[in-house]
C-alpha positions as CSV (number, residue, x, y, z in Angstrom):
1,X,199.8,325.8,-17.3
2,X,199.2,321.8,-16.8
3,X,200.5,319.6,-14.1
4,X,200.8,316.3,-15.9
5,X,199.9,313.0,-13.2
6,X,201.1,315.4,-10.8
7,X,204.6,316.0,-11.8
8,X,204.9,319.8,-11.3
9,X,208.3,320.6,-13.2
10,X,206.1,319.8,-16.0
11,X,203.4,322.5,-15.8
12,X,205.4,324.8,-18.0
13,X,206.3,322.5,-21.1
14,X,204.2,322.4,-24.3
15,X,205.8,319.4,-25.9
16,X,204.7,316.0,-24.6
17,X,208.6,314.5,-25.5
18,X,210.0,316.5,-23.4
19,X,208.0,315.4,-20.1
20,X,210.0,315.1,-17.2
21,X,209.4,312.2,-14.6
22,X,210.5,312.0,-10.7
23,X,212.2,309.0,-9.9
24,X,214.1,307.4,-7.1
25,X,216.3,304.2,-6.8
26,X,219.1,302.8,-4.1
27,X,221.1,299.7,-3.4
28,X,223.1,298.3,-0.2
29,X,226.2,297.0,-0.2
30,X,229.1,296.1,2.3
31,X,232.7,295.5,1.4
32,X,236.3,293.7,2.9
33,X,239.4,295.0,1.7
34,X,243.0,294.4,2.5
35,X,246.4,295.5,1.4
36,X,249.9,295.0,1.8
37,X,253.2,296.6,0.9
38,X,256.5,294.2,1.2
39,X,259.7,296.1,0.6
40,X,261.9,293.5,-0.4
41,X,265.6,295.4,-1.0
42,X,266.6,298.9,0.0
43,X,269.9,300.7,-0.3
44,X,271.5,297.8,-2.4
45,X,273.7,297.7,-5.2
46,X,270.7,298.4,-8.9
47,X,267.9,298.0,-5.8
48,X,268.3,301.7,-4.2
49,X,264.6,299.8,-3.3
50,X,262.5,296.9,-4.6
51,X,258.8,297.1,-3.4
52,X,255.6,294.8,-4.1
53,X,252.1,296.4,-3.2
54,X,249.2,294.1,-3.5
55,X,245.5,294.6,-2.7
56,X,241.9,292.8,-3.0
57,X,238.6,293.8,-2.2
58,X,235.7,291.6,-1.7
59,X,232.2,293.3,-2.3
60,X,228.1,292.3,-2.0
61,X,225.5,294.2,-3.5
62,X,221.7,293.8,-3.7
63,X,221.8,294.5,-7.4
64,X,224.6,292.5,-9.4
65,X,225.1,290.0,-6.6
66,X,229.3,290.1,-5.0
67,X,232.6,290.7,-6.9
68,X,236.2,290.1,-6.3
69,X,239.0,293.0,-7.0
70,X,242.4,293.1,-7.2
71,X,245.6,294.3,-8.0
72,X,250.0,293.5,-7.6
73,X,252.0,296.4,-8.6
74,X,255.8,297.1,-7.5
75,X,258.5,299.8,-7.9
76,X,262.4,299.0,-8.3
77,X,265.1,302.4,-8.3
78,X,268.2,301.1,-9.3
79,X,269.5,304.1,-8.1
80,X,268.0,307.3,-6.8
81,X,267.0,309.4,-9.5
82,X,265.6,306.4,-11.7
83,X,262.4,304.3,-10.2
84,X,260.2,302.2,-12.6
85,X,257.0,301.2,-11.7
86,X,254.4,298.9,-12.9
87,X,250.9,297.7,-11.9
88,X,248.5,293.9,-13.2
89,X,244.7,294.4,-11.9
90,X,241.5,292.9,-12.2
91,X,238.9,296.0,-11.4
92,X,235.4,295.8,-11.5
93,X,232.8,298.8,-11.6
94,X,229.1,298.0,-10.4
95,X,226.5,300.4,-12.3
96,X,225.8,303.5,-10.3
97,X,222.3,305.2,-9.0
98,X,222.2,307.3,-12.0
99,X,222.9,304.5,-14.5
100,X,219.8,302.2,-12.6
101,X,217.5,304.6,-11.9
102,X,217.2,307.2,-14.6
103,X,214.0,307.8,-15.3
104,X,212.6,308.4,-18.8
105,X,213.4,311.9,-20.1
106,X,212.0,313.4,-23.4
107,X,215.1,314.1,-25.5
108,X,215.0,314.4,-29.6
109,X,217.1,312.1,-32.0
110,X,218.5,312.4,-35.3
111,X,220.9,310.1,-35.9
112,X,222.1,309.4,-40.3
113,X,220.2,306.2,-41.3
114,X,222.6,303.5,-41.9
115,X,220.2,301.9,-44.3
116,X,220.1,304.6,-46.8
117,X,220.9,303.6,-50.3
118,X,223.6,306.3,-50.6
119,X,225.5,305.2,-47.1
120,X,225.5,301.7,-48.0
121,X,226.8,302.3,-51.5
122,X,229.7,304.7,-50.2
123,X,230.6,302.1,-47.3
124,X,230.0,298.6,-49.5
125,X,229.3,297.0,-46.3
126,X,227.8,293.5,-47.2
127,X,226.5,292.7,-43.5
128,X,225.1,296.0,-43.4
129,X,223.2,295.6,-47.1
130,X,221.6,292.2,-45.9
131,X,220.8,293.3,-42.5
132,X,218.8,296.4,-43.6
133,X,217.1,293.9,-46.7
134,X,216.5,291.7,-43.6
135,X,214.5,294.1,-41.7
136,X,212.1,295.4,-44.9
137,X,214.1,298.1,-46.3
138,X,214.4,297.8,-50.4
139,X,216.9,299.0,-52.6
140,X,216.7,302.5,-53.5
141,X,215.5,303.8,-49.9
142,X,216.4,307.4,-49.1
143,X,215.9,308.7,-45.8
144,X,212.4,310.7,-45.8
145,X,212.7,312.8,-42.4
146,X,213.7,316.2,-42.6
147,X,213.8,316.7,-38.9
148,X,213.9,315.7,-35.6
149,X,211.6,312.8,-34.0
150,X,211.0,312.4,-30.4
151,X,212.1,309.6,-27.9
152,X,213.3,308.8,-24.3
153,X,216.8,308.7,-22.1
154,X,216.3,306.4,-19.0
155,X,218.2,304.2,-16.8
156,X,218.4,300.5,-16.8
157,X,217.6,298.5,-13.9
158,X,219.4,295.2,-15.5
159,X,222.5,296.3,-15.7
160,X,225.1,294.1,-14.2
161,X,228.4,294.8,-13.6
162,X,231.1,295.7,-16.0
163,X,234.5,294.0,-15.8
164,X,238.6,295.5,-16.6
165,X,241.8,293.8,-16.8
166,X,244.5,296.6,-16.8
167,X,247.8,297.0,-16.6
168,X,250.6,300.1,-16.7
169,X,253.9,300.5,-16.6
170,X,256.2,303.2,-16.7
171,X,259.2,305.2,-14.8
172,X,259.9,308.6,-12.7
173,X,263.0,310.3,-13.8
174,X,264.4,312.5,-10.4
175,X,268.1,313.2,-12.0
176,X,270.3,314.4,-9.3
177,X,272.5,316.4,-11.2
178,X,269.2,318.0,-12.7
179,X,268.0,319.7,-9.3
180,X,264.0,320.7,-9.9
181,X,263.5,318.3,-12.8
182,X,261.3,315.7,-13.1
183,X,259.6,313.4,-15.8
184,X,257.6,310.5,-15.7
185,X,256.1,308.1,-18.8
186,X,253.7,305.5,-18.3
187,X,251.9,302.9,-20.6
188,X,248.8,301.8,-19.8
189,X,246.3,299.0,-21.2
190,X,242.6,298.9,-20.7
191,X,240.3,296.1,-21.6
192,X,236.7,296.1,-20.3
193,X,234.3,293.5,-20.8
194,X,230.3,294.0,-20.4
195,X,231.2,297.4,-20.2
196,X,228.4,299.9,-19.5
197,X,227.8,302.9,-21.7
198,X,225.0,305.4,-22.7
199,X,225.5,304.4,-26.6
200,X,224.5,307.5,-28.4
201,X,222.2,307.5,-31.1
202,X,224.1,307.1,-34.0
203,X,225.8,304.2,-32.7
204,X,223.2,302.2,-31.6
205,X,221.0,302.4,-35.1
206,X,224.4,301.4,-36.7
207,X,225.1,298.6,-34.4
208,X,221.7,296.7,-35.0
209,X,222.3,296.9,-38.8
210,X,226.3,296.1,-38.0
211,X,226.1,293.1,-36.4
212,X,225.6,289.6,-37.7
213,X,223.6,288.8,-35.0
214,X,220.7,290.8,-36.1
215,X,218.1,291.4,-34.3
216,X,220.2,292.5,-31.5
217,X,219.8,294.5,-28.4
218,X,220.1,297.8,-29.8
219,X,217.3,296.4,-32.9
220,X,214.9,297.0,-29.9
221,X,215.8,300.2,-28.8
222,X,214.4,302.5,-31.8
223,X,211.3,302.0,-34.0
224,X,210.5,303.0,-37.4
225,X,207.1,303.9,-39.1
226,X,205.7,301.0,-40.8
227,X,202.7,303.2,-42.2
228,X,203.5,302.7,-46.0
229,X,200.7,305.4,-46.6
230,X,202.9,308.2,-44.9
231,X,205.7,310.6,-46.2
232,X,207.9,309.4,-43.4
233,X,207.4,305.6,-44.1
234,X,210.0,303.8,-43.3
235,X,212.1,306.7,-41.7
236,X,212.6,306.4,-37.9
237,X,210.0,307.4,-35.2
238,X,211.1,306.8,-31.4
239,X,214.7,305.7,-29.9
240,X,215.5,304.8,-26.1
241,X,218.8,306.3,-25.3
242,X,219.6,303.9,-22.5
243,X,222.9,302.4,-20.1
244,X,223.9,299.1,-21.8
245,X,226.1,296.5,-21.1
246,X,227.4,295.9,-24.9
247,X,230.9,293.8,-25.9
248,X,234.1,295.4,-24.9
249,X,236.1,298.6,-24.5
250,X,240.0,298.2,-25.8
251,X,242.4,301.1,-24.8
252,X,245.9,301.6,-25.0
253,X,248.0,304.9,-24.5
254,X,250.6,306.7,-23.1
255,X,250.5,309.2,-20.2
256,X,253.9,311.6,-19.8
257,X,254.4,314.9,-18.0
258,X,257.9,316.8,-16.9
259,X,258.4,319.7,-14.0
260,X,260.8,322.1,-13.7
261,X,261.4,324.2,-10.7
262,X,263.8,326.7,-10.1
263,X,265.5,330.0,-8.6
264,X,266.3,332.7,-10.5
265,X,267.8,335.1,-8.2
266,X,264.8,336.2,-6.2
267,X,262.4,334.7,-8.5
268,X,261.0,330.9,-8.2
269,X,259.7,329.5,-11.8
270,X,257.9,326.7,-12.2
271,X,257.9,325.2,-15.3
272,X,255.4,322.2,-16.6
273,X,254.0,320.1,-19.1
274,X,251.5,317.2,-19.1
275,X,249.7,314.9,-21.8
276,X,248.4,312.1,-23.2
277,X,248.3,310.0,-26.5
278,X,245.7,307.3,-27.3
279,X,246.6,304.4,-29.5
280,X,243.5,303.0,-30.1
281,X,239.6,303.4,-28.5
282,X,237.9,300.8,-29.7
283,X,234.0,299.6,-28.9
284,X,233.2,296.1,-30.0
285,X,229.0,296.1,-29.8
286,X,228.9,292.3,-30.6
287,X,230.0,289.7,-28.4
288,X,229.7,287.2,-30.4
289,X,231.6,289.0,-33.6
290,X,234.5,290.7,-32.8
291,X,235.6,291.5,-35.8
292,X,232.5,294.0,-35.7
293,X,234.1,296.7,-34.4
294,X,233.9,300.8,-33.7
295,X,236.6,302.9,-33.5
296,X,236.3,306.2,-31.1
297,X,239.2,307.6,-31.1
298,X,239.2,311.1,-33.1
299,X,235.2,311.6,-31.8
300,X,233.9,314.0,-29.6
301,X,235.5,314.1,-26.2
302,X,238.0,311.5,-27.2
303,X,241.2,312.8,-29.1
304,X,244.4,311.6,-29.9
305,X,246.3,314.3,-28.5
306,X,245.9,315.8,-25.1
307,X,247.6,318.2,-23.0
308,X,248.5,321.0,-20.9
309,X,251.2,323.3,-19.9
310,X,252.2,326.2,-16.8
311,X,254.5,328.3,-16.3
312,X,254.4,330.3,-13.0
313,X,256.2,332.6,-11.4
314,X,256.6,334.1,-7.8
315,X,258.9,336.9,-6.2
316,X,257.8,338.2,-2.7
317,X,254.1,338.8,-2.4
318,X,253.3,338.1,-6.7
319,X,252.3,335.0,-7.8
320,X,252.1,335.2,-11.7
321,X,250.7,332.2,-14.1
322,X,250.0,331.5,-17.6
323,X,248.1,328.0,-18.5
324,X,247.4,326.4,-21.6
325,X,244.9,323.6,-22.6
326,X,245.2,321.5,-26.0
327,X,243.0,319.2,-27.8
328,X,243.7,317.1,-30.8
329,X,241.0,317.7,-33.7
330,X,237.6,315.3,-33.2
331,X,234.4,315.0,-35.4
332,X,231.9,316.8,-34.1
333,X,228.5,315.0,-32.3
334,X,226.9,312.7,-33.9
335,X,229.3,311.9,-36.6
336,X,231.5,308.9,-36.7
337,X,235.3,309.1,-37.3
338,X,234.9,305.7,-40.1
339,X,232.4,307.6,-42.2
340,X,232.9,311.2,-41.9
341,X,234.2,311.7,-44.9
342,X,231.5,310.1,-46.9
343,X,228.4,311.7,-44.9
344,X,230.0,314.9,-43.9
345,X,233.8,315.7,-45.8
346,X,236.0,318.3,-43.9
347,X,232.4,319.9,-42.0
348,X,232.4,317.2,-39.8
349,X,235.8,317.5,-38.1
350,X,236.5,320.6,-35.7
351,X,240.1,321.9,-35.4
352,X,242.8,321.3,-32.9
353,X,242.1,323.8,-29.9
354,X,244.6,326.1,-27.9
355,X,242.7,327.5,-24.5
356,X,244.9,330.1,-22.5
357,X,244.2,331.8,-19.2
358,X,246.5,333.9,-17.6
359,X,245.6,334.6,-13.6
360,X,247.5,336.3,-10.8
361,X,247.3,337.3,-7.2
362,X,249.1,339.8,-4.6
363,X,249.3,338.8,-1.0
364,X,248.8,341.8,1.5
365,X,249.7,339.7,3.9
366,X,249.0,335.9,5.1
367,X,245.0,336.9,5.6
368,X,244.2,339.2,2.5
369,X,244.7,338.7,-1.4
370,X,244.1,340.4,-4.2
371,X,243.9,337.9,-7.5
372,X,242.1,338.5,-11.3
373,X,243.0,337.2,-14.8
374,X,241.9,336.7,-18.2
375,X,240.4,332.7,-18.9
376,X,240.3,331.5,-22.2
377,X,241.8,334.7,-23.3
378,X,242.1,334.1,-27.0
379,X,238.3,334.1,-26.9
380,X,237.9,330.4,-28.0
381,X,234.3,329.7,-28.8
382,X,232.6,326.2,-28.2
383,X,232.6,323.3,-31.4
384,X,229.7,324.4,-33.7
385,X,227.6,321.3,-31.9
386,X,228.3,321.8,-28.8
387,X,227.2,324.1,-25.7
388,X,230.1,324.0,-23.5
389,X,233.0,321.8,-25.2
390,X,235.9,322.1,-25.2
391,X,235.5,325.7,-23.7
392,X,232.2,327.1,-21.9
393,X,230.2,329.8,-24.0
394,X,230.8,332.8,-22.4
395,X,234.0,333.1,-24.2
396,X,237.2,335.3,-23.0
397,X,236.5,336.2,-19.1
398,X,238.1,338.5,-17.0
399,X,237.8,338.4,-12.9
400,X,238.8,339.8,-10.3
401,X,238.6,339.5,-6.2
402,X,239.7,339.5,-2.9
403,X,240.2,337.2,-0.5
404,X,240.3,336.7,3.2
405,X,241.3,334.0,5.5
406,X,241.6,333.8,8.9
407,X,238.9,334.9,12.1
408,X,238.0,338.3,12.5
């Protein structure tokens, strides 16, 4: 048992990376807002109604200093069952308590080295081969560590605040001789400047060797041993996993989803079906290079393909309902979509994933209900790297309960 400077919730860990330190941050900040809807037509010939929404918010904070918001949107039905919709903003995001204040928590790295002889041959990556010669690595080098090394993931307290220009557009289907049905489509387009991120490992040894403006910020954020006399020379030996603001985030997609309710006799069905597809995620690291840039989309947490679908169904006192979650394929943690092939092959992607759960309930009356089911009921397990992504570990799960509501 130790108590190291005091910190208690470290008396029972043997490993001096993996101290944990107390911490404690805040910020002020006071806000004006405004808004304004202006319905311009209604219940005209191709303008069933013509609106324009508009809004600004003017904001202070002790930390980044004040910001300006703001956003013009509008909505035109040309007839009942057709509205299109569209939306221009400038939004801004100030860095949160979490993202200022982390304090410095042992964590262990161990990220590919981007200067190893064999990565640099299979990529042919001319400002990567003169950026690693730059820094003292010679031809030839091979990665010497075999395992993990120890560093730190903390806040930063210099973070300003990150800036997006976004804009959407879309339409709502409500067909009237379609009764129950609905679809909608929209199109949106991110673009975030200074955006903040916790860059992962991986990314930000790649981005100091990446960039043309070497040394950058993420240069100072690892270390590697210098002792030429040891077996790890050269290798890396510390990284700070911290909040950044870095470049730009571009992201463009489409968002859809459709409804169908009906009778059947005594039986209401509810039919649905939701999803996503991204065009592009892209992370440019450099602000002064854009042309240095690193795609996302296809990594872990981030896939092209999104969705879900329910189909429920109710007569009296049953409520019955299947649901279904779908994920695209993605490379697993740590490895990067451009290079997975040459580090990793086919190991480094994990398969498209179907999660079903299938739930129901019985209601005694409007106080009492009976409900159970079956989640993830295929018995999905989590990716191979992963503890709880994109399903939680304790695989296919059954419940059951009742409920009461109401005084006694």
């Amino acid at each position: 048992m130790r108590d190291i400077d005091g910190l208690a919730q470290n008396s029972l860990v043997f490993d001096p990376a993996t101290l944990n330190n107390n911490s404690n941050g805040e910020y002020d900040v006071w806000e004006l807002f405004g808004e304004v809807s202006l319905p311009i037509l209604q219940g005209v010939t191709f303008a069933e109604e013509l609106t324009v929404d508009a809004a600004a918010r003017y904001s202070d904070y002790d930390t980044i200093g004040s910001t300006w918001t703001w956003s013009v949107g509008g909505s035109w039905s040309p007839w009942t069952d057709l509205r299109f919709r569209g939306t221009v903003s400038k939004a801004v995001r100030a860095p949160n308590i979490f993202e200022l204040f982390e304090p410095d928590q042992g964590a262990f790295f161990r990220p590919d080295d981007p200067c190893d002889q064999a990565v640099l041959d299979a990529l042919n990556n001319p400002v990567r081969e003169a950026t690693c010669r730059a820094d003292g690595i010679p031809v030839g080098y091979n990665d010497p560590l075999s395992a993990r090394f120890s560093g730190v993931v903390s806040g930063n307290e210099d973070l300003e605040e990150e800036e997006a220009d976004t804009w959407t557009v879309g339409f709502v289907f409500t067909p009237d001789f379609f009764q129950g049905f609905t679809a909608s489509v929209d199109y949106w387009n991110i673009e975030i400047d200074n955006a903040i991120e916790g860059v992962d490992d991986q990314d930000i040894v790649d981005n100091c060797y990446d960039s043309t403006g070497f040394p950058n910020q993420f240069c100072d954020l690892f270390s590697r041993n210098r002792d030429d006399t040891s077996a790890q020379f050269l290798g890396f030996n510390f990284l700070r996993q911290t909040q950044l603001n870095f470049g730009s985030i571009e992201s463009e997609g489409v968002d859809f989803s459709t409804q169908y309710a009906f009778a059947l006799g005594e039986n209401d069905i509810l039919l649905s079906v939701g999803g996503s597809w991204v065009d592009n995620l892209d992370y440019y690291f450099d602000p002064a290079d854009s042309s240095v840039v690193d795609p996302e989309l296809g990594e872990i947490q981030r896939p092209e393909w999104a969705g879900n679908g329910m189909i429920e169904f109710r007569r009296g006192p049953l409520t019955a309902r299947w649901h279904t979650l779908y994920q695209d394929e993605q490379a697993l943690r740590a490895v990067e979509i451009e290079d997975y092939q040459v580090n990793y092959g086919d190991a480094g992607i994990a398969s498209d994933v179907w999660v079903h759960d299938i739930s129901g309930s019985w209601d005694f009356d409007e106080r009492w209900q009976l409900y159970g089911g079956v989640n993830n009921l295929t018995d999905e397990e989590p990716f191979i790297t992963e503890q709880a992504w994109p399903v939680n570990p304790r695989g296919r799960y059954f419940f059951l309960g009742v409920s009461y509501q109401g005084g006694l």
